[in-house]
C-alpha positions in Angstrom: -59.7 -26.2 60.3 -62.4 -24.4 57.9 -62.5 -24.8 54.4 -61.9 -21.1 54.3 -58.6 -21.2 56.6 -57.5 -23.9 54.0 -58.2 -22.0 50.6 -56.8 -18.5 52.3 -53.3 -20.4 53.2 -53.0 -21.8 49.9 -53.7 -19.1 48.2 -50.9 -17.0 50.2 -48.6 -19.9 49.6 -49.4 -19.7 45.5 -48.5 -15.9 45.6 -45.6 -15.8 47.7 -44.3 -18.8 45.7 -45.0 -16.4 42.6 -43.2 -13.7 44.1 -40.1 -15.5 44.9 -40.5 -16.8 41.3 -40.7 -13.1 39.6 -38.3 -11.4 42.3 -35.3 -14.0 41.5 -35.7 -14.9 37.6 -33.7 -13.5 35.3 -34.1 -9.4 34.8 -35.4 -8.5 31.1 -32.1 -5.7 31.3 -29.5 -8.4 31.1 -27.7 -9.4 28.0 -28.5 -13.3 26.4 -25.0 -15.4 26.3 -22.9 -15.1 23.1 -21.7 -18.5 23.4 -23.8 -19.7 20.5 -23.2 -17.1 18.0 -21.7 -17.6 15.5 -18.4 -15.4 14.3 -19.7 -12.3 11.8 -17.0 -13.4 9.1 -17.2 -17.2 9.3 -17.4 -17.8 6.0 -20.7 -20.2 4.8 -19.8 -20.1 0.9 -18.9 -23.5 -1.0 -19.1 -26.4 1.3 -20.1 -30.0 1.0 -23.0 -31.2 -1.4 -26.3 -31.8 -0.5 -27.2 -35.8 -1.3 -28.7 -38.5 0.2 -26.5 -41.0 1.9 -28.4 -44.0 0.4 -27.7 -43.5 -3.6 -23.6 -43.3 -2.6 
């Protein structure tokens, strides 16, 4: 084979690879999870003070 035969089927390869990549991904429409937010009225006032463990 020539050089050129080689670089022009790798190069269609790399493309339809990034094509496949782009065309099944994720859409940009779609909602993220909510499965790590946090709930609106968890309440983050008071709590446990702040000290290091090695002066206890």
């Amino acid at each position: 084979m020539r050089p050129l035969h080689i670089v022009l089927i790798v190069a269609i390869v790399v493309l339809a690879g990034g094509g496949v990549w782009f065309g099944l991904g994720p859409s940009s429409s779609q909602k993220p999870s909510r499965f790590f937010e946090t709930k609106p009225d968890y309440d983050t006032s008071g709590g446990q003070p702040m000290r290091p463990r090695w002066k206890e």
